[in-house]
DRENPA-3360 file (N, C-alpha, C; in nm, 2 decimals, always signed):
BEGIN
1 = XXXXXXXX = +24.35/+19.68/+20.70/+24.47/+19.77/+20.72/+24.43/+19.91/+20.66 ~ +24.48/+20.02/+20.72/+24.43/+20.14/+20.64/+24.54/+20.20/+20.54 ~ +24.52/+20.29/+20.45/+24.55/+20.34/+20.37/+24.70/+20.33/+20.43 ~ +24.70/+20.43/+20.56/+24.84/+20.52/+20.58/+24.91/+20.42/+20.65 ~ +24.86/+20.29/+20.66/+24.96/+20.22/+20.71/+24.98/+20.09/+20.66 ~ +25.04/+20.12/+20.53/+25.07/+19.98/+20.42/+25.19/+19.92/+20.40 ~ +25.18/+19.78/+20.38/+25.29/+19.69/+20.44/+25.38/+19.71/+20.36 ~ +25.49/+19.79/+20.38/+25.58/+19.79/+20.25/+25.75/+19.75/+20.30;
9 = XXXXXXXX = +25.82/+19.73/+20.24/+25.98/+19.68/+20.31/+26.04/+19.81/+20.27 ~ +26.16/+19.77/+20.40/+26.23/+19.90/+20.41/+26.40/+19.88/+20.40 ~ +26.48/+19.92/+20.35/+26.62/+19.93/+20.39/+26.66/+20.04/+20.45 ~ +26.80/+19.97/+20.54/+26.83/+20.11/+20.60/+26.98/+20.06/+20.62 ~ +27.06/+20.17/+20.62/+27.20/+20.20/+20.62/+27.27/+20.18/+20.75 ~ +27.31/+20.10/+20.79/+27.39/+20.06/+20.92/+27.54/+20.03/+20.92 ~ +27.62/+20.10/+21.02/+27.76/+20.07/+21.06/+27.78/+19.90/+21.08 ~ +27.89/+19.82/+21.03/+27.93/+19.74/+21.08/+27.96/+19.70/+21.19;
17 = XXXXXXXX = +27.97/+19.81/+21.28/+27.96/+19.80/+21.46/+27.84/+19.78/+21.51 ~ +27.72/+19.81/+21.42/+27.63/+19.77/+21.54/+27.56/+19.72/+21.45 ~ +27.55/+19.69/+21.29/+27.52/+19.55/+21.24/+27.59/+19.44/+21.34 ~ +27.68/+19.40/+21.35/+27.74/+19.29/+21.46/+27.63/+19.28/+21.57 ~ +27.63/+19.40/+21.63/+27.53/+19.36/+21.78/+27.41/+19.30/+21.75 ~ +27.34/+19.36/+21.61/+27.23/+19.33/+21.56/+27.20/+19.16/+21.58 ~ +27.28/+19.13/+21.46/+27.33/+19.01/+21.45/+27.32/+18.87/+21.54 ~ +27.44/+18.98/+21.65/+27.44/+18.88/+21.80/+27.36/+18.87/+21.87;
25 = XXXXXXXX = +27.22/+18.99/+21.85/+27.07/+18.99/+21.93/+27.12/+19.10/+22.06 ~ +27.21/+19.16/+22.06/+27.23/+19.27/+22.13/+27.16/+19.40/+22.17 ~ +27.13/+19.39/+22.00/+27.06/+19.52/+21.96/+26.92/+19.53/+21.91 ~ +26.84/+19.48/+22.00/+26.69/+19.49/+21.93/+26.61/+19.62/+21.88 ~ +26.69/+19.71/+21.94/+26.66/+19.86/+21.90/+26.72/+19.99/+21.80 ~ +26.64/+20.00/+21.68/+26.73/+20.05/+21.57/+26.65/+20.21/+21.61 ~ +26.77/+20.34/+21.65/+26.67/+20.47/+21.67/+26.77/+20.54/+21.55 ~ +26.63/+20.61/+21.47/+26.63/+20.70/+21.33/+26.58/+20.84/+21.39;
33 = XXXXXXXX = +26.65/+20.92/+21.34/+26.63/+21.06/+21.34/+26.45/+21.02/+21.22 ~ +26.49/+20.99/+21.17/+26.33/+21.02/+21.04/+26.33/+20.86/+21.01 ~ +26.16/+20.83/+21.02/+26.13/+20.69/+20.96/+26.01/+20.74/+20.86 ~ +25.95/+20.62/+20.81/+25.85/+20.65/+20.73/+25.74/+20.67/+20.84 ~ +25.62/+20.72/+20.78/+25.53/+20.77/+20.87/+25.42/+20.63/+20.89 ~ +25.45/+20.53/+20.76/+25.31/+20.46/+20.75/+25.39/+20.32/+20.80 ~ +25.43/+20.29/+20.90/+25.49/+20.15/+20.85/+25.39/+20.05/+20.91 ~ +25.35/+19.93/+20.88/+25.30/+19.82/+20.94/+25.34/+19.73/+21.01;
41 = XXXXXXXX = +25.28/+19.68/+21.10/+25.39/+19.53/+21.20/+25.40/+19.46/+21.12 ~ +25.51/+19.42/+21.09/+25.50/+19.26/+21.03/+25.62/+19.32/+20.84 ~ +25.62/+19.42/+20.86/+25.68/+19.50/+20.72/+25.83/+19.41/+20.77 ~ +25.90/+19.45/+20.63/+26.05/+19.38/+20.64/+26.12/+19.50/+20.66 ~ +26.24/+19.48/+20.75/+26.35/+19.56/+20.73/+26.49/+19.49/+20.69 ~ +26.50/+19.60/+20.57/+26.67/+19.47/+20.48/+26.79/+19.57/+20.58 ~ +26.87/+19.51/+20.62/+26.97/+19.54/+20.68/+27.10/+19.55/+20.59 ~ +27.11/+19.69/+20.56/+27.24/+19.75/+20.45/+27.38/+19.76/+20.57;
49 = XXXXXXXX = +27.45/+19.68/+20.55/+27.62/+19.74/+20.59/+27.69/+19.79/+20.55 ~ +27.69/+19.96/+20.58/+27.80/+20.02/+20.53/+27.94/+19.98/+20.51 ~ +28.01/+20.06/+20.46/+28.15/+20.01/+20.42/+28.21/+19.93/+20.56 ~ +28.32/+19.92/+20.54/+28.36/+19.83/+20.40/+28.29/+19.74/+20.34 ~ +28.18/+19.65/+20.44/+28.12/+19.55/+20.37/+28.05/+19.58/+20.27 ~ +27.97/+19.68/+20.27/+27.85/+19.73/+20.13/+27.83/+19.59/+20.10 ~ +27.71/+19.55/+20.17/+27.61/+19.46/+20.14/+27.50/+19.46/+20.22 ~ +27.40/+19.41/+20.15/+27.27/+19.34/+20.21/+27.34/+19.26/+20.32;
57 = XXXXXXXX = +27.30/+19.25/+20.46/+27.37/+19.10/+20.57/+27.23/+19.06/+20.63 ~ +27.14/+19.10/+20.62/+27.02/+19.03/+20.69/+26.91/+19.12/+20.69 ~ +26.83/+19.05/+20.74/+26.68/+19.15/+20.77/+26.57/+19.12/+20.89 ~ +26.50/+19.16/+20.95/+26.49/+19.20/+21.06/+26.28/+19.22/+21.03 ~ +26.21/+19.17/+21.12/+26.09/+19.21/+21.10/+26.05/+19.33/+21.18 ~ +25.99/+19.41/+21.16/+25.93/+19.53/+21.20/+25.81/+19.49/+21.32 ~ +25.82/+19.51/+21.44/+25.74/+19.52/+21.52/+25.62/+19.59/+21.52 ~ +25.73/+19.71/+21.57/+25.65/+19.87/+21.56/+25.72/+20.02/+21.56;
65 = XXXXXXXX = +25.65/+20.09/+21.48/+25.77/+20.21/+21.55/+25.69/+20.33/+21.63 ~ +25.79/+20.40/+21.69/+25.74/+20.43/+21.85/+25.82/+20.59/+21.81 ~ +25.73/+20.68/+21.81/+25.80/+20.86/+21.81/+25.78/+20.90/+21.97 ~ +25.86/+20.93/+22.04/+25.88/+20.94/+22.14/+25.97/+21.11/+22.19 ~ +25.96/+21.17/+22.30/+26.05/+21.26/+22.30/+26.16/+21.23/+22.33 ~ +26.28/+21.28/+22.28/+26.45/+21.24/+22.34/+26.46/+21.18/+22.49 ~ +26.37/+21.22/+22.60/+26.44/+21.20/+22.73/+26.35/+21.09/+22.75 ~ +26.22/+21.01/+22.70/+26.15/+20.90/+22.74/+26.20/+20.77/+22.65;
73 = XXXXXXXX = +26.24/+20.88/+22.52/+26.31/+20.77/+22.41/+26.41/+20.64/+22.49 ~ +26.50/+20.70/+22.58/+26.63/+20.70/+22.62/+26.57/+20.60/+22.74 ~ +26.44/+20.64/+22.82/+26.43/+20.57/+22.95/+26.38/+20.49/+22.88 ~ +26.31/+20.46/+22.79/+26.24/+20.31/+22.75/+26.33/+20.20/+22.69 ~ +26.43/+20.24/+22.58/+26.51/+20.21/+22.48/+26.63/+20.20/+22.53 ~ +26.72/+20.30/+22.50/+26.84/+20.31/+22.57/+26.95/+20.20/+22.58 ~ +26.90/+20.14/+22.68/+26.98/+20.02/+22.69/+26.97/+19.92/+22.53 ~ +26.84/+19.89/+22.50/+26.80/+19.77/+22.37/+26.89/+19.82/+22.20;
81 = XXXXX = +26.93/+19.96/+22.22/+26.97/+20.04/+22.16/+27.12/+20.05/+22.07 ~ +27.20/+20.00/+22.22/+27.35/+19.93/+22.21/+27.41/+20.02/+22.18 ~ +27.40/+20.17/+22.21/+27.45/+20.31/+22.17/+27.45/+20.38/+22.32 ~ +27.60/+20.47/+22.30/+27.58/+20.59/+22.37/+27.53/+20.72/+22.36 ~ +27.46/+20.81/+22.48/+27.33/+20.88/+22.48/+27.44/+21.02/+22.43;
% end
């Protein structure tokens, strides 16, 4: 594995609206304005729910992440996404 791409876990801050979808397998696609630059397949992601719940509710393994422009983001994703464009 190289340097810049070291297996490390991640948390990230999610609505209880689409924690749920997550959950129910709705939502296989989590899109971030900014991710880390180095992530590895197989890295953990802890799933934070924002209020009201403020807890840890699960975690999720990292595939891969994909930088994409807005308008191919949307044709690839989009749907897996569980969000409006």
């Amino acid at each position: 594995m190289s340097e810049s791409c070291i297996k490390r876990d991640f948390l990230v801050s999610i609505r209880p609206t689409h924690v749920e979808k997550i959950v129910e397998g709705h939502k296989t696609v989590e899109l971030r304005r900014r991710f880390s630059e180095g992530v590895a397949p197989g890295a953990i992601l802890l799933i934070y729910s924002t209020s009201p719940t403020q807890a840890i509710v699960g975690s999720a393994t990292i595939r891969g992440v994909v930088r994409l422009p807005l308008a191919e983001l949307w044709d690839h994703h989009g749907a897996a996404a569980c969000i409006d464009r």
